[in-house]
N, C-alpha and C positions, 0 to 999 in steps of 0.2 A: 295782211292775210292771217296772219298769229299772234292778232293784238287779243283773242279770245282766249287765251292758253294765261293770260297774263293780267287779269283784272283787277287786280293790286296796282299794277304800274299805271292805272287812270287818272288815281288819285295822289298820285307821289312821282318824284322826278326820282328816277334810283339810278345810282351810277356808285357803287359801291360791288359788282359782281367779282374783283378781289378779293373780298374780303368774306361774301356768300353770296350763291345763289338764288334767285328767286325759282321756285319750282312752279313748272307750266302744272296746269290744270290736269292732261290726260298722266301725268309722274301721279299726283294724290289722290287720283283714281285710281289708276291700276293698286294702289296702295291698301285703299280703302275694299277692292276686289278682294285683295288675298287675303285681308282682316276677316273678311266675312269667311273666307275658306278656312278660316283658324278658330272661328266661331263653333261653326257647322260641323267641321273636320281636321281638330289640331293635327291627329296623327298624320293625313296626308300631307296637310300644307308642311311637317316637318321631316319628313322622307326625306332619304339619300337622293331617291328619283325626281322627287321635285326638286328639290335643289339643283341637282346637277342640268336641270330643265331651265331653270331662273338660270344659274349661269350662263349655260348654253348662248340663252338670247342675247343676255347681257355685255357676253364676250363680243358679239355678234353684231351687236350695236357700237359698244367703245373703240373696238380693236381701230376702224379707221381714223378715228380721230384722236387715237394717239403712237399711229404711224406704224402697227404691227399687225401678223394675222391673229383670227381668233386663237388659234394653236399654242399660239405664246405669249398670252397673254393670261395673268393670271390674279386674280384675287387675296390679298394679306391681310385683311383687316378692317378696320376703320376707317381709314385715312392715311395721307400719303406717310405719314411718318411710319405707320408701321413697313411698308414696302421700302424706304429708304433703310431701315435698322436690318429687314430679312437681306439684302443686298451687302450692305456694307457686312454683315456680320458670315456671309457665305464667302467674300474673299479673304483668305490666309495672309492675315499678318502679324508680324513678330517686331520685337525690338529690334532697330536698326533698320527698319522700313521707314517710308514715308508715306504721306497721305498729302493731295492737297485741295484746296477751296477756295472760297471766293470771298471779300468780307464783305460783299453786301449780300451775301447769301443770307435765307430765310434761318431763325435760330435752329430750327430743329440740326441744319448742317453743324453750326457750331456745338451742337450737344453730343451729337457722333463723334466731332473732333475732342472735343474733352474726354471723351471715352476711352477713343483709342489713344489718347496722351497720356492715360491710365495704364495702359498697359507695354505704355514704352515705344510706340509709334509716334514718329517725330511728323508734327502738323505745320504744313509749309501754306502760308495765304498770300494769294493774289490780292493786292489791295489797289481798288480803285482810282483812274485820272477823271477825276470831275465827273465822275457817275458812271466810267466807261474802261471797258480792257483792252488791250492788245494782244492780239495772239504769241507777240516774243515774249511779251509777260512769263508765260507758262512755260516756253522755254530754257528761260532763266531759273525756273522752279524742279520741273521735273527729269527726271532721269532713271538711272536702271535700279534704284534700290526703292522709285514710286510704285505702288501697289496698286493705289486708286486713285481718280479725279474725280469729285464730288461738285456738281455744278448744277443750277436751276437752269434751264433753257428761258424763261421771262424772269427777270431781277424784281422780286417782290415788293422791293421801294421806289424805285422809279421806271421799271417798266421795262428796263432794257432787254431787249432779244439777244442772245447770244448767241455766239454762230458754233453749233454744235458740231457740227461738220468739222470746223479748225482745233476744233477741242479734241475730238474723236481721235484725229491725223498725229496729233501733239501726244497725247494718253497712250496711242494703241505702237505708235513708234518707241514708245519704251517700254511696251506689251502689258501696259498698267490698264486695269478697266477702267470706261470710265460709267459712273452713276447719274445720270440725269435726275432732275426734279422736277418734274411738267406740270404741276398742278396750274402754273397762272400762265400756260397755252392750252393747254388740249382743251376743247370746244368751241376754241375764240379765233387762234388761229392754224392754219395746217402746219401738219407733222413735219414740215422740213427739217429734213437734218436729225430726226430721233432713230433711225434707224441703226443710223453709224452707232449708237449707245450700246453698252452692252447689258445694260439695266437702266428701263423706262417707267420711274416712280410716277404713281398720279393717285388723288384723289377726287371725288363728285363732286362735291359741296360749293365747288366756285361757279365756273363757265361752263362746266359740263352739266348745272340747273337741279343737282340731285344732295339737297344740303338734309342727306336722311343715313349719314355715316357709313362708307365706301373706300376703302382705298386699291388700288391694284399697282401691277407692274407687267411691262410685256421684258421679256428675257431671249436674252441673243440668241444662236446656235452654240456660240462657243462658251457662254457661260453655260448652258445645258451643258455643253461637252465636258468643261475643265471643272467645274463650279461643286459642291454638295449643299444642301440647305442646310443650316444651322439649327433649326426646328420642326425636324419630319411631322409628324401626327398622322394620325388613324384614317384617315380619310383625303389622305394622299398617297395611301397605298395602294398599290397594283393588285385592287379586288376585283374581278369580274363580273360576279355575282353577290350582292351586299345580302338578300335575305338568305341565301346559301352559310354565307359567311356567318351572319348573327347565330345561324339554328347549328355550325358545326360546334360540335365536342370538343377537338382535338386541339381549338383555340388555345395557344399557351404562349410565351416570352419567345420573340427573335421564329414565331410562325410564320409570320409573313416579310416581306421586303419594307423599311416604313417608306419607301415611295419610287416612283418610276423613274430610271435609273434615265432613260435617255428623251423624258419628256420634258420640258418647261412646268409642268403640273406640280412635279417633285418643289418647287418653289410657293405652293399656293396653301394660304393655312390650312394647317391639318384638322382643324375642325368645325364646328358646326359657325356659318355663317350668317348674319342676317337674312331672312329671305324678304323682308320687306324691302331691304337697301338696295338689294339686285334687281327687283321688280322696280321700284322707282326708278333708279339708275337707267335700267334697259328702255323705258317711258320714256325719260329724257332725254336720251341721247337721241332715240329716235326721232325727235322733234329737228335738233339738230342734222341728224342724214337728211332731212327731208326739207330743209330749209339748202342743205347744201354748207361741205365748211368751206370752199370756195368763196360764195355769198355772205355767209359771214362773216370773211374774214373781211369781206371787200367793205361792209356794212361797216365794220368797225373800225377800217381803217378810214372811211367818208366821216365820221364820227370823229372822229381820232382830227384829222385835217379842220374840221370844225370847230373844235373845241381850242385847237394851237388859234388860231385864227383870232378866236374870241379871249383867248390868255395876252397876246402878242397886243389889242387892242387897249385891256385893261394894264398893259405895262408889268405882267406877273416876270416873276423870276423862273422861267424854265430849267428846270432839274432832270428833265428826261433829252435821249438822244432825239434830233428832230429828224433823223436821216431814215426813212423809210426800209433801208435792210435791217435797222434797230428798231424799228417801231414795235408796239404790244397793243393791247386795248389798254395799257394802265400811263397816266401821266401823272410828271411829280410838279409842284410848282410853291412858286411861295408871292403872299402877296404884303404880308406883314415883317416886324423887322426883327421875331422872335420868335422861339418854337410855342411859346404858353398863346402869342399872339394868332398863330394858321392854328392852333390847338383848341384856341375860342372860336376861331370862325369858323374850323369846320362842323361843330357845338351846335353854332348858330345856324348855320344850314341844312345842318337836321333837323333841326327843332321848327324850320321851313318844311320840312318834306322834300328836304332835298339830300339825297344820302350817298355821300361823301365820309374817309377815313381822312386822319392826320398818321402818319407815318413817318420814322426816322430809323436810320441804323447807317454807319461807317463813314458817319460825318457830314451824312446828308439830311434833311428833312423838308416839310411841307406838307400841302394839302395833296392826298392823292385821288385821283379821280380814274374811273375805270369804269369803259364803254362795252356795250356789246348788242348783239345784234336785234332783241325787242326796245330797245331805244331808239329814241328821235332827235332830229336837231332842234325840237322844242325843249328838251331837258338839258339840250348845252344853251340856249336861250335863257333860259329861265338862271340855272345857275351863274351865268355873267352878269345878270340883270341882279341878282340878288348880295352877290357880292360886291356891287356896286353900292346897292342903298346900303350896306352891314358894314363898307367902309367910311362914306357918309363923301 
């Protein structure tokens, strides 16, 4: 039914939505629409009002599908690192704190932790059994001088779902926040479990089909309540009136508030955003409402059972959990007997049109493969058959 949104994927088997998105057709339209309104009429297309209109929708579109209302859900940037740095750098910590993560976590985590090891924040990691954690793990780690727990919800190497929920119970019982990283769930599979978060980092460019630079975060009630933004700006202040505001006088230092004191907003960059990215974004997502995340998650997961199937046949080495409350769209496996070896062949399966990453981080690697919902069981087909002749 939304094999037309995707005319690219006719001719290529893609199973790389990890690593980027393919953007449907009506995302590079609506794109190509508001070019033209910047043609015809920069001034408009760059108003406070349109903006805050592209938001509007776009809030309106993602908010379900990464588990929060439009209200608190809020835009930082680019991409998800800027929303994971606004988060981390709004909770208060000092030397003699602690912070902890995960070490198959995405680097950007480990760059925040070198950060705050900078300034005297003792960095405590959860390190991996065989690609997978235990919620005593974290027990073992955290306590009353943890500030933060810093965790992706899908493990960016091999796919694991994390159960945010036991993280949440674990974080919030020693009143530490915890920080999600949703980029490799939100648009693949439902929100379970993000709500318990007290900051839900994401960015567009993977599953959510919007690779036109995007990042947000939806924010709790009680980070509203306890929390300050680390970098207010102009245009997250509590103005009412913006053409009011540009024509007064009386404009001068510490005139206004720099941002709304009991909104989630106060979190959202203070200035001028893309409005191209918002428009895309809001296009794509809404492909996604309208396909259902339900459905796709179900799609991904028939997907997902297909491809174990066709690994388990070829004798790969599976590197991702097989148990269904850990499942993601992303699988790690290995079928050679060295990193430069799954490093060649998944080379060679691009160079097939068949688009596939090699990934490795905390002692794991392999070829990673990552499904989602305009995919077929013709592209898990194809990919098995082809690593077959490529191993000979």
């Amino acid at each position: 039914m939304y094999e037309a949104e995707f005319p690219s994927l006719r001719s290529r088997h893609y199973l790389d939505w990890a690593a980027v998105g393919v953007p449907p057709l009506r995302a590079i339209g609506a794109i190509r629409s508001l070019l033209d309104v910047y043609e015809s009429s920069p001034e408009e297309a760059s108003s406070m009002g349109s903006q805050a209109e592209l938001k509007a929708a776009a809030r309106g579109q993602l908010a379900p599908l990464v588990g929060c209302s439009p209200d608190n859900l809020v835009f930082t940037g680019t991409s998800t690192t800027s929303a994971v740095q606004e988060a981390v750098d709004s909770i208060p910590m000092s030397k003699g704190d602690n912070v902890v993560i995960f070490d198959m976590d995405f680097p950007l985590v480990h760059a925040e932790a070198y950060r705050l090891r900078l300034r005297g924040v003792e960095v405590r990691v959860v390190r991996n059994r065989d690609g997978d954690y235990d919620v005593d793990q974290l027990y073992e780690v955290v306590d009353r001088r943890t500030r933060a727990v810093i965790v992706s919800s899908v493990m960016w190497v091999n796919g694991l779902r994390v159960d945010v929920e036991e993280v949440a119970k674990v974080a919030h019982e020693a009143e530490a926040y915890l920080v999600v990283d949703a980029i490799q769930q939100a648009g693949a599979i439902r929100p379970r479990g993000l709500e318990r978060a007290d900051f839900v980092a994401f960015g567009t460019q993977k599953w959510l089909l919007a690779p036109f630079g995007l990042g947000g975060m939806c924010v709790s009630r009680r980070s509203v309540e306890e929390l300050q933004p680390a970098r207010p700006g102009y245009s997250n202040a509590p103005v009412q009136d913006w053409d009011a505001y540009w024509l007064d006088p009386n404009k001068a230092p510490f005139y206004v508030e720099p941002y709304r004191r009991d909104s989630a907003l106060k979190f959202e960059y203070g200035g001028s955003l893309s409005s191209l990215s918002l428009r895309g974004a809001e296009a794509a997502a809404s492909l996604i409402n309208e396909v259902g995340i339900d459905n796709v998650e179900a799609q991904v997961m028939r997907l997902r059972k297909a491809l174990l199937e066709e690994l388990e046949d070829l004798r790969a080495d599976l590197l991702t959990m097989p148990e269904q409350s850990k499942a993601s769209g992303i699988v790690l496996f290995r079928v050679g007997d060295s990193v430069r070896e799954d490093y060649e062949l998944a080379r060679r399966l691009r160079a097939r049109g068949i688009a596939v990453s090699a990934r490795g981080a905390a002692g794991l690697w392999g070829i990673r493969v990552s499904v989602h919902f305009p995919n077929k069981e013709d592209d898990i087909t194809a990919l098995s058959e082809a690593i077959r002749e490529l191993r000979g």
